[in-house]
C-alpha positions, 0 to 999 in steps of 0.5 A: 430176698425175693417175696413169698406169700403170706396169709390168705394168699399162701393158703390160697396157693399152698391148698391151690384154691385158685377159683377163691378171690382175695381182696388183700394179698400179702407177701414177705419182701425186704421192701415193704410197699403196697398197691391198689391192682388193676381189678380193685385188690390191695397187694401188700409187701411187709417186712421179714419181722412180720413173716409167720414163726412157722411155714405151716398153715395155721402160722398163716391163718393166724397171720391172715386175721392179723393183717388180710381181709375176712372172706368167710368163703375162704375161711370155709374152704380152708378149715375143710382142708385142715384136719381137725386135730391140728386146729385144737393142738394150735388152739390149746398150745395157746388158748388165750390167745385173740387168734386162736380163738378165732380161729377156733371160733370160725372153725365152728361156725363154718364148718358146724364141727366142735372143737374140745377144749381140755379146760374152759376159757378164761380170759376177757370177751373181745369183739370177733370182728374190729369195728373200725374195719368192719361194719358189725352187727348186734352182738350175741357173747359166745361163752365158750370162745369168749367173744363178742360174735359181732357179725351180720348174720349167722351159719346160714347166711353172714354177709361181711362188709369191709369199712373200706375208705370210700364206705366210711367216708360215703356214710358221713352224709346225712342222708335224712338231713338231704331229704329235708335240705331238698323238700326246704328248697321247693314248694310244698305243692311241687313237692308232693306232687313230685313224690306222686309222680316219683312213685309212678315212675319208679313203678315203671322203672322197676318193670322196665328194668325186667324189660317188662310193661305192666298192667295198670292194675300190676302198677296200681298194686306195685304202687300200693306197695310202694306207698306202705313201704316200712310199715311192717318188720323187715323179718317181718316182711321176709317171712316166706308167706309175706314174701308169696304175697308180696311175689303174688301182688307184682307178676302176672297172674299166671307166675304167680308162685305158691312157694319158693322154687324147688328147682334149679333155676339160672339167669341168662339171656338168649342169642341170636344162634338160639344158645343160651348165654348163663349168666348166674347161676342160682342158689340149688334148691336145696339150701334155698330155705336155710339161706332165706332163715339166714337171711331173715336172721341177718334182718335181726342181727343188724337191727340198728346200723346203717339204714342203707347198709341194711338195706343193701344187705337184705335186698341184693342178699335177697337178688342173689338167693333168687327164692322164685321164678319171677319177680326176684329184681322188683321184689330186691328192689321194693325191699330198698324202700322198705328197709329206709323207710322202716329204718326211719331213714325216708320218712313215710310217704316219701320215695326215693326213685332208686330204680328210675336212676338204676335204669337210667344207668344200667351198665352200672347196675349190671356191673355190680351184680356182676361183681357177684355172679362172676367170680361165681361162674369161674368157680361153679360147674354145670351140666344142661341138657337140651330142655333147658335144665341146669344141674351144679355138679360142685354144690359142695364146693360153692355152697359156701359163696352162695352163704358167706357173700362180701358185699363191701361194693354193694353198699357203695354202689347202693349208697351212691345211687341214693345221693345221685337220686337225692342230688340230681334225678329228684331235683330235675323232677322238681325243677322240670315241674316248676318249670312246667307250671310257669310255661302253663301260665305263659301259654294260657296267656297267649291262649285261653285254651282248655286244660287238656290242649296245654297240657298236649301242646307242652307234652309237643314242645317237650318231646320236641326240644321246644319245637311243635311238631308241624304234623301235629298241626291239625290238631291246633287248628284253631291256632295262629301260626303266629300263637304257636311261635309265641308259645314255642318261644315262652316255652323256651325261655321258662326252660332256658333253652336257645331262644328261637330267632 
């Protein structure tokens, strides 16, 4: 028999929700088989004994929770077309059933409507969702549904995070047990010395990334941040007041907000033909403050699990509601910091430069906020006028991506910039600063200069791939040419580049 869809994939199709992404699709076939797609989606063929009892949109939806991958976003989309009442005949023809539940369960939290149910439920809790699959947050029991509401967040926000294989396996690695393998592997002086640049650094990073070149006194500030990281609560710390503060603190004075945003705002850049090109289009200001409650309340749902799960959810969740006009990225990156320094993941103190790496590779970074924002902009429409204002004429329709984002490759992608910072950025940091020590006693032994002049002739002979630049003579007159070989061949032996002949 030729496939037809099942779950997800014919509700998708039966309600033509064609702007909705699926990361399972399922069919019925005679041949079971499934395949990775080319744009990252598993398809699934199964058999006919796992075909629904009823071609009806219920019989899918129970389907769905059985085998496709919870999209909240969907969920909502879905139960908006259902009429309430076949939810509860569906519910109350098999009220102990862990799928009805749910699916009354979800109901309620998505859409805010009520199911009546003609007697209480008796039956055991169970979790809402599979540990195994998902990662899940404090549990809060729901007494009407009997379920163990184990999601990251609620009604106002409630990102999912999928344990795809790649996650499982990238959270097995330690990351505390890193840090401490590295700062064993060097001295004690070099470290620290490290970490005060690295804080330096990822200052610069952060504002670089903005395309933007702060005032020392903003690094001075941004740094002091840094420095304090994880010393207060992270609902704590996204409190709306804190927040302006911390808003307050890193952009010009003239930017600085009083508030969040009461308007609509987008994030685009500007092309040659003078045309904007719109890249992501913000939550509407109406609902700003209800994401940033949700947001803060899934700060205290997922108290307790993976450190840099955490702090993936609450920073990019931050980025992507964009509650003020600037400072929106190095706030959503200052609060990586804060959440594994409060977790107890980085000890205080200590900063892992995940900026300086994020910039060092921005394709990367900008893919994967555009893993966000282009489903988006397929889905959402827009009006802008000639002054530049933005208006979502489907508010409705899209309010649901804005709440109920899976960030799955967000915490991937985060966790994988940790271990590359761990693993390679901080360690050439390291590295490049005991090298830099030894060529300073190497020079100093050719040369007794001043201080000021060595450190002037390694910045030369680094910028210059160990070659002193002959305009920059001059200002080592006092100096042979044969001193001047000598050190460029010190230099580039401590560094292990080619000796010059």
């Amino acid at each position: 028999m030729a496939i037809r869809a099942a779950g997800f994939q014919w509700l998708k199709d039966h309600y033509k929700l064609s702007g909705h992404s699926l990361t399972h699709n399922s069919y019925i076939g005679n041949n079971e088989s499934i395949e990775l797609t080319s744009k990252g989606n598993v398809e699934q063929v199964y058999g006919p004994k796992y075909a629904p009892s009823r071609e009806t949109p219920l019989s899918h939806l129970e389907f769905a929770f059985k085998y496709d991958d919870i999209n909240l976003d969907f969920l909502k989309a879905v139960f908006e077309k259902i009429p309430a009442e076949e939810i509860q005949e569906f519910i109350q023809a098999t009220p102990f059933s862990k799928y009805a539940r749910r699916i009354g369960f979800f109901y309620e939290f998505l859409t805010k409507k009520k199911i009546e149910l003609a007697r209480p439920i008796a039956a055991n809790y169970f979790n809402l969702l599979e540990e195994d699959e998902y990662i899940t947050g404090i549990v809060v029991k729901n007494t009407k549904w009997k379920i163990n509401n184990n999601l990251l967040g609620n009604e106002e926000f409630c990102p999912v995070v999928r344990k795809t294989k790649v996650l499982a396996s990238l959270l097995e690695t330690d990351i505390h047990q890193k840090i401490e393998q590295l700062k064993e592997s060097y001295p004690k002086d070099i470290f620290n010395r490290a970490i005060n640049y690295l804080y330096n650094k990822e200052t610069r990073s952060s504002y670089e990334i903005e395309k933007e070149k702060p005032s020392p006194d903003r690094m001075e500030k941004f740094i002091a941040l840094l420095v304090r990281a994880g010393s207060e609560a992270t609902e704590k710390m996204l409190e709306k007041q804190r927040l302006i503060q911390l808003q307050n603190a890193i952009v010009d004075p003239r930017f600085a907000a009083a508030d969040f945003r009461d308007f609509q705002n987008f994030v685009g850049e500007s092309l040659p033909n003078y045309q904007e090109l719109i890249h992501y289009i913000c939550p509407p200001p109406a609902i700003l403050l209800s994401l940033m409650n949700g947001l803060k309340a899934t700060a205290g749902k997922t108290n307790g699990i993976y450190p840099q799960v955490r702090a993936a959810l609450i920073a990019f969740g931050f980025a992507f509601i964009h509650p003020f006009e600037d400072g929106n990225g190095r706030l959503h990156r200052f609060l990586i910091h804060d959440i594994l320094v409060h977790d107890d993941i980085v000890p205080p103190g200590l900063i892992i430069p995940v900026s300086a790496h994020m910039l060092n590779n921005i394709r990367d970074y900008n893919d994967i906020l555009e893993k966000y924002s282009k489903p988006l902009m397929q889905r959402i429409r827009y009006d802008k006028k000639d002054n530049g204002e933005v208006t979502i004429i489907n508010e409705e329709e899209v309010e649901g991506y804005f709440r109920y984002p899976d960030l799955t490759e967000h915490c991937i992608y985060l966790i994988q910039t940790i271990y590359a910072t761990l693993e390679e950025d901080m360690p050439d940091e390291l590295v490049f600063l005991q090298r830099y020590d030894e060529a300073k006693k190497e020079l100093q032994r050719i040369v007794d200069m001043p201080d000021k002049d060595i450190n002037l002739m390694l910045i030369f002979l680094h910028q210059n791939n160990g070659i002193f630049p002959k305009r920059r003579r001059e200002q080592f007159a006092k100096l042979t040419d044969e001193e001047i070989q000598r050190m460029q061949q010190a230099y580039r032996i401590v560094y292990e580049l080619d000796i010059l002949r």
